[in-house]
C-alpha positions as CSV (number, residue, x, y, z in Angstrom):
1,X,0.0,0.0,0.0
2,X,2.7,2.8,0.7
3,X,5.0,1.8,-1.9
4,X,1.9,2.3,-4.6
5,X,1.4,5.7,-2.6
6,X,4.4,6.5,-3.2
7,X,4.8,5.7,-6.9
8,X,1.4,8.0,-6.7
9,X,3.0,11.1,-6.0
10,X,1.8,13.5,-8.4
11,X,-1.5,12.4,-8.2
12,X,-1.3,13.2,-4.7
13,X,-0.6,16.5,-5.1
14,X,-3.0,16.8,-8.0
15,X,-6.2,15.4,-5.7
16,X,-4.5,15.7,-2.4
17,X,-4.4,13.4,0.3
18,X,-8.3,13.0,1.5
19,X,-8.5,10.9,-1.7
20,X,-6.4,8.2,-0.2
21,X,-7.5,8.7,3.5
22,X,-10.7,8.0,2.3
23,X,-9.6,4.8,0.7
24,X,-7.6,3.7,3.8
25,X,-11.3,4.4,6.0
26,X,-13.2,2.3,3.8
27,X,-10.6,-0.5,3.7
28,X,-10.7,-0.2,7.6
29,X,-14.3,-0.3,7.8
30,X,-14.6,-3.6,5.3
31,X,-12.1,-5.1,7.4
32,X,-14.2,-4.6,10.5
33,X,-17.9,-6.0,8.8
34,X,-15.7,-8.6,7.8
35,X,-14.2,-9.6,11.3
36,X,-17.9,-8.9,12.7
37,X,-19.0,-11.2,10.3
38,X,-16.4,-14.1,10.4
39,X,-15.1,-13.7,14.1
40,X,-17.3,-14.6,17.1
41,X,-17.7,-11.7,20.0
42,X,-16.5,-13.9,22.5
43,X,-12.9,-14.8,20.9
44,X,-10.8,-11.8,22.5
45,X,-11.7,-13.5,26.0
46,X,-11.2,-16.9,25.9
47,X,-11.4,-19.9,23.1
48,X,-14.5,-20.0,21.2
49,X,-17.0,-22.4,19.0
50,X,-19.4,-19.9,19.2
51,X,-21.5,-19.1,16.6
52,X,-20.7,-16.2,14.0
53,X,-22.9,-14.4,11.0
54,X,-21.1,-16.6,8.3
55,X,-19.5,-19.6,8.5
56,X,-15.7,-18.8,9.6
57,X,-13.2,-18.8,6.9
58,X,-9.5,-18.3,7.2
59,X,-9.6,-16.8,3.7
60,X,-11.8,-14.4,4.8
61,X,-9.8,-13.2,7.9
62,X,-6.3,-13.1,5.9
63,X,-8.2,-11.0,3.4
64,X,-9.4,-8.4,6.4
65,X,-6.1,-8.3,7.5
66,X,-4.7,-7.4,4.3
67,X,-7.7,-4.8,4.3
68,X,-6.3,-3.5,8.0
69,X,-2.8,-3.2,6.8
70,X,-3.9,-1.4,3.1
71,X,-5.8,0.6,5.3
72,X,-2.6,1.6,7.9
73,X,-0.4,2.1,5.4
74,X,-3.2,4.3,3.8
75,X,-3.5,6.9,7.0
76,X,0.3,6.5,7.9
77,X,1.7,8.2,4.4
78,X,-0.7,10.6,4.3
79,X,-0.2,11.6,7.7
80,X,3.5,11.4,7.4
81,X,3.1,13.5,4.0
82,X,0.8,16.4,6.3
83,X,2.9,16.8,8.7
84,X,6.0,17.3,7.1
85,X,4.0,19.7,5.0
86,X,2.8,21.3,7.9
87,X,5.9,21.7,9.8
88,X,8.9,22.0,7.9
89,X,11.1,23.3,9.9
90,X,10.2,21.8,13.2
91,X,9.3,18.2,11.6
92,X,10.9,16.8,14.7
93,X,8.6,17.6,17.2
94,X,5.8,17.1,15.7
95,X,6.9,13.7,14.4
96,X,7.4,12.7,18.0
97,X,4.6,14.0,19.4
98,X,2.5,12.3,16.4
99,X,4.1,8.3,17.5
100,X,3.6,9.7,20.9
101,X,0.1,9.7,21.1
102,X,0.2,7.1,18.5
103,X,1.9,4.9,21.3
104,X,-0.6,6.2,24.2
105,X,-3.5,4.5,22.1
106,X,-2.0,1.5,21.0
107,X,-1.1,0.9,24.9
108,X,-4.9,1.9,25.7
109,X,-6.0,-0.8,22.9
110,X,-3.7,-3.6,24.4
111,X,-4.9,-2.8,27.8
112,X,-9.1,-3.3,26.8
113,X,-8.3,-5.8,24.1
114,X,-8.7,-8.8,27.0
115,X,-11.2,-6.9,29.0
116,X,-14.1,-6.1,26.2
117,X,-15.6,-7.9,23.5
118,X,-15.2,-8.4,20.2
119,X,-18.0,-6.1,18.5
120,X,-17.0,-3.6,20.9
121,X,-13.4,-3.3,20.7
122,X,-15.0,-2.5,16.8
123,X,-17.4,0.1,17.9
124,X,-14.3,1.8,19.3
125,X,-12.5,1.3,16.1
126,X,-15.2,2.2,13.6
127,X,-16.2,5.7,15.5
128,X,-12.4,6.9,16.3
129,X,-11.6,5.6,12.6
130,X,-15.1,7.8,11.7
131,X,-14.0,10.8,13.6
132,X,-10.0,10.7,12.5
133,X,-10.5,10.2,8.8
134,X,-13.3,13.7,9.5
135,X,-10.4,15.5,11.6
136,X,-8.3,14.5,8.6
137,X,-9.9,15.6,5.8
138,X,-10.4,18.7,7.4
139,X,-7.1,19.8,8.3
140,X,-6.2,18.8,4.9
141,X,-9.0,21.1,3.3
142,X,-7.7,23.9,5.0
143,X,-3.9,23.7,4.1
144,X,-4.7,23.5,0.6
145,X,-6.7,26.5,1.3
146,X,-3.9,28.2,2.7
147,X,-1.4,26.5,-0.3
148,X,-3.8,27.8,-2.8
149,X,-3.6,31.7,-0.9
150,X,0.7,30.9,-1.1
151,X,1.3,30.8,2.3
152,X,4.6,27.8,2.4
153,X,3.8,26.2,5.8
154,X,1.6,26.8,8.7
């Protein structure tokens, strides 16, 4: 997924980055129906024969985890690409302070992933993936506003 974003550069800066945001949300949100489908609730918890919406495929959950990682790869470049944008001459800070809080959630994720359930642990997923690909789009609208007005950097 980021190599091909990569190889996409022009494009990128001919449509700008929502474009591929908005890929990387939908292949997140296809991965999730497709682990709510194929995955029963109870499997974060303990061992499971429970039963699920479809009969549970192997296929199916190597293909949503392909989706997941398409999808990472999707937010991580662009939000790589907008911050160095953003902050050119003080990328290092605000690099750190991005895999900063990118560490504080992934230790909040590990720390409910044995306490909640499945088609929770999704909920979470799908409405912070909702609400980051919106706080996204919009920061992105408003530095190619400012791009378009010739300011360099914000």
């Amino acid at each position: 997924g980021g190599a091909a974003f990569g190889l996409m550069g022009k494009r990128t800066n001919k449509y700008g980055r929502d474009p591929i945001v908005l890929l990387g949300y939908l292949a997140h949100m296809a991965a999730f129906f497709l682990i709510f489908m194929n995955i029963p609730n109870g499997s974060p918890q303990d061992n499971t024969d429970s039963a699920t919406y479809m009969t549970p495929s192997q296929y199916v959950a190597v293909f949503s985890s392909f989706l997941l990682g398409f999808g990472d790869s999707s937010f991580n470049t662009q939000l790589y690409s907008i911050l160095g944008f953003m902050f050119p001459e003080d990328s290092s800070p605000a690099f750190a302070l991005f895999k900063f809080v990118q560490s504080i959630a992934a230790a909040a994720a590990f720390y409910y992933s044995e306490a909640l359930l499945l088609y929770y642990q999704l909920l979470i997923l799908t409405v912070l993936g909702a609400i980051g690909t919106l706080a996204f789009c919009v920061v992105e609208w408003g530095v190619s506003r400012a791009y378009r007005m010739g300011y360099q950097s914000i």
